[in-house]
C-alpha positions as CSV (number, residue, x, y, z in Angstrom):
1,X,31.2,-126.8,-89.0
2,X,32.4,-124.3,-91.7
3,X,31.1,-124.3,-95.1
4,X,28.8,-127.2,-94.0
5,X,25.2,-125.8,-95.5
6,X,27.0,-124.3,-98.3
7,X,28.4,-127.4,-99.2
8,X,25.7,-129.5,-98.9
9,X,23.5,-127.0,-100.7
10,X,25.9,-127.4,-103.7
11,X,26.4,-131.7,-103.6
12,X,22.3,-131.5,-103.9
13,X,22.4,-129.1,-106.3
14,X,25.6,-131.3,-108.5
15,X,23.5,-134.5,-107.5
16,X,20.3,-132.8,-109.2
17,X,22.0,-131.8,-112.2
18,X,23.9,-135.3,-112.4
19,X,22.9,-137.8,-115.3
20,X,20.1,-140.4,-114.3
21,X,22.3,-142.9,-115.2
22,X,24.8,-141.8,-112.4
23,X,22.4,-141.8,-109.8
24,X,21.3,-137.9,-110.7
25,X,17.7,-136.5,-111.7
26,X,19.5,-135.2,-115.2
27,X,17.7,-131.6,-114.4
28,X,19.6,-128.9,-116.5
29,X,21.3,-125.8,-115.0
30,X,19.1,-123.1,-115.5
31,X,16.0,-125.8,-114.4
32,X,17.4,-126.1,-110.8
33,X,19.3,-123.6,-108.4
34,X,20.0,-122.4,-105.3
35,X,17.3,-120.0,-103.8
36,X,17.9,-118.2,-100.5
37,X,13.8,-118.4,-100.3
38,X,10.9,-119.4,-102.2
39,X,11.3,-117.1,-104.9
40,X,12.3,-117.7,-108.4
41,X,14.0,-115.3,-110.9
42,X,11.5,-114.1,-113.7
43,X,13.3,-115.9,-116.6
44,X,12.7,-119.4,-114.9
45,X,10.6,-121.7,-117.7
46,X,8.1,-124.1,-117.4
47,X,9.8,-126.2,-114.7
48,X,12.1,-124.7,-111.7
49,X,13.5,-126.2,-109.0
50,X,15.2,-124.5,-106.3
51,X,17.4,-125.6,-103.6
52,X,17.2,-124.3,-100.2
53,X,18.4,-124.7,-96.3
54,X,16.2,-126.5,-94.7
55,X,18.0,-125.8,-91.0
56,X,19.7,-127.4,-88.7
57,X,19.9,-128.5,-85.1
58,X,22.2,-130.3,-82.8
59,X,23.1,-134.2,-83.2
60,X,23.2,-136.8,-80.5
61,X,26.2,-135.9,-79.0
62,X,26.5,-131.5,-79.1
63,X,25.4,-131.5,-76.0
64,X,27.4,-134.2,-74.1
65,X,30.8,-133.5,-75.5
66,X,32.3,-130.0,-75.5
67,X,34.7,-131.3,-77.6
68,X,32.7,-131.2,-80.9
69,X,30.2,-129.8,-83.2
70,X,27.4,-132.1,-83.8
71,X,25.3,-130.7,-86.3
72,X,22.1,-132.3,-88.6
73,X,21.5,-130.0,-91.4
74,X,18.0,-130.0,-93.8
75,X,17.2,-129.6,-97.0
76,X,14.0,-128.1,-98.3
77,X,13.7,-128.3,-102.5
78,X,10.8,-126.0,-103.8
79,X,9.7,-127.7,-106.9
80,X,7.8,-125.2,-109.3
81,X,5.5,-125.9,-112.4
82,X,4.1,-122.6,-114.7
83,X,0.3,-122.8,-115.5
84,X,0.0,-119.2,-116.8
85,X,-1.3,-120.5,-120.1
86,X,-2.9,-123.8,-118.5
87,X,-7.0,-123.2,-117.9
88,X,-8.1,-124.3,-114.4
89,X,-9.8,-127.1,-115.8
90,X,-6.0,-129.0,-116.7
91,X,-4.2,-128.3,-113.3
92,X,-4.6,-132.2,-112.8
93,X,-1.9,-132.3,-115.3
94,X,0.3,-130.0,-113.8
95,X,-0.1,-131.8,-110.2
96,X,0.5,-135.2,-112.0
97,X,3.9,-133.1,-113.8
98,X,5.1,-131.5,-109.9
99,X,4.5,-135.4,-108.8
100,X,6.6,-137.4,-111.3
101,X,9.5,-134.3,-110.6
102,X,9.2,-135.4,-106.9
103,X,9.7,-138.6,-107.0
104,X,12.5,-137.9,-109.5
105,X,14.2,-136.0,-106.8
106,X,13.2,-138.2,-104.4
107,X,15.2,-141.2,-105.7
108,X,18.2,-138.8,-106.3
109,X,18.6,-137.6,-102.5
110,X,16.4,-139.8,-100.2
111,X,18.9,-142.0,-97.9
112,X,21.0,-142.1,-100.8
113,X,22.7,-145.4,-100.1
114,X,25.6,-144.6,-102.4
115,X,26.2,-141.7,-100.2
116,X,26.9,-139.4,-103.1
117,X,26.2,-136.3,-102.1
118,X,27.7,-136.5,-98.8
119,X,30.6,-137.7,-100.8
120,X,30.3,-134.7,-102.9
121,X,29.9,-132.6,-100.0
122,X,32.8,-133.7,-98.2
123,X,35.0,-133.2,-101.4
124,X,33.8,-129.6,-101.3
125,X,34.1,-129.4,-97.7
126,X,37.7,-130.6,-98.0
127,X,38.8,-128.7,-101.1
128,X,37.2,-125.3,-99.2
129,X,38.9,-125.8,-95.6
130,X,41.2,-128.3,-95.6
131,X,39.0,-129.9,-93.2
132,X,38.4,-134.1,-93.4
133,X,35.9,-134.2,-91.2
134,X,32.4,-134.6,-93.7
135,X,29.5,-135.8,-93.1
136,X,28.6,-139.1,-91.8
137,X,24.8,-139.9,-92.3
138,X,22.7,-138.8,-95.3
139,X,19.6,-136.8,-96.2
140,X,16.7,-138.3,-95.6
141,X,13.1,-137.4,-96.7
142,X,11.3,-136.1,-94.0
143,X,7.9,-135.1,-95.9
144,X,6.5,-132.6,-98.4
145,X,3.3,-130.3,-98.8
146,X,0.6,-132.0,-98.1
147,X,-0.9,-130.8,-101.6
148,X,-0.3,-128.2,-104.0
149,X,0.1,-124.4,-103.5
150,X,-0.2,-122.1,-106.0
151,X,2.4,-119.6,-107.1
152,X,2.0,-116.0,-107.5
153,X,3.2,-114.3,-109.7
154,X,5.5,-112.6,-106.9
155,X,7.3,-116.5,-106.9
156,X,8.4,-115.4,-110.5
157,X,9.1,-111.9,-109.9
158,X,6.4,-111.0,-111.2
159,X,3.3,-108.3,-110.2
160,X,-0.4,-109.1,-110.7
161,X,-2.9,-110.8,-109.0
162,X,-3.4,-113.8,-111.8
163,X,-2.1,-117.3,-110.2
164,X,1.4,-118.3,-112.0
165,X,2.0,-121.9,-111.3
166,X,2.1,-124.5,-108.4
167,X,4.2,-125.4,-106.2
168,X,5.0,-128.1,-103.4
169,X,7.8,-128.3,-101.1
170,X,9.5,-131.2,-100.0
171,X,12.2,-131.7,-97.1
172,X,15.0,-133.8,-96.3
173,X,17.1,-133.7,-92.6
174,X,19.3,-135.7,-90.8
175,X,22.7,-135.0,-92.7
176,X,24.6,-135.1,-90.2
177,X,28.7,-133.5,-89.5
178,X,30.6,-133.7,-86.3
179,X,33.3,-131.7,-86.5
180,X,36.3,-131.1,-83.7
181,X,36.4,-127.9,-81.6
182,X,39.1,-125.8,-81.8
């Protein structure tokens, strides 16, 4: 149970930043980080994406064994796109940009059948606490906005009442970590 979120948090975040050709989405560092919330620091550029919990709840078998920790942790990823300088008119291309970086991430994290970041988790689990006990099912895309929000300029840390950007969240639950009591 220790370190789990945090570790997960990071294997998304290395996955993210990974080369496409090694299963990654090849984003750069400064282009995708781990946010506590939906806000993003000022100096972010055109493109942000930020990494966040998305929860967790208890597995199958927390409540039937009080031997263990069965825990299924989420992952929501807040993918931001500036149109300060973009008139109203040419959103459409910013909604088409914040699509083609969803699927992007999409075919890094969804049910990753390599099970690369849970093996990066677990390495980071392992090298934290000693512990060998990872996790044993992967992320799994759960859904996303339904369309479009727009940012504020609070998002960027900002003030004014001008819109910044858009945004659209997207989830993905059901990594999943049983871990002994003790």
């Amino acid at each position: 149970m220790k370190y789990s979120e945090t570790a997960l948090l990071q294997a998304v975040q290395i996955v993210l930043r990974m080369p496409a050709d090694q299963r990654g989405a090849a984003y750069k560092n400064h282009e995708c980080e781990i946010e506590a919330d939906e806000m993003a620091k000022a100096t972010v550029g055109d493109l942000y994406v930020a990494i966040m919990p998305g929860g967790r709840r208890p597995g199958p078998r927390h409540n039937t064994s009080a031997g263990v920790f069965d825990l299924v942790y989420g992952v929501d990823i807040l993918v931001v796109a500036r149109t300060s300088n973009v008139p109203r008119d040419r959103y459409a291309e910013t909604v088409a940009a914040l699509n083609a970086e969803a699927d992007r991430i999409l075919g890094a994290i969804d049910f990753d059948f390599t099970y690369l970041v849970n093996q990066t988790a677990n390495e980071l689990i392992e090298k934290k606490t000693g512990s060998t006990e990872g996790f044993v099912e992967p992320l799994k895309f759960t859904g996303c906005d339904a369309k479009p929000r727009p940012a504020n300029p609070e998002l960027f840390g900002a003030n004014g009442a001008a819109q910044s950007g858009l945004v659209r969240k997207m989830s993905f639950h059901g990594a999943r970590r049983i871990t002994t009591r003790v």
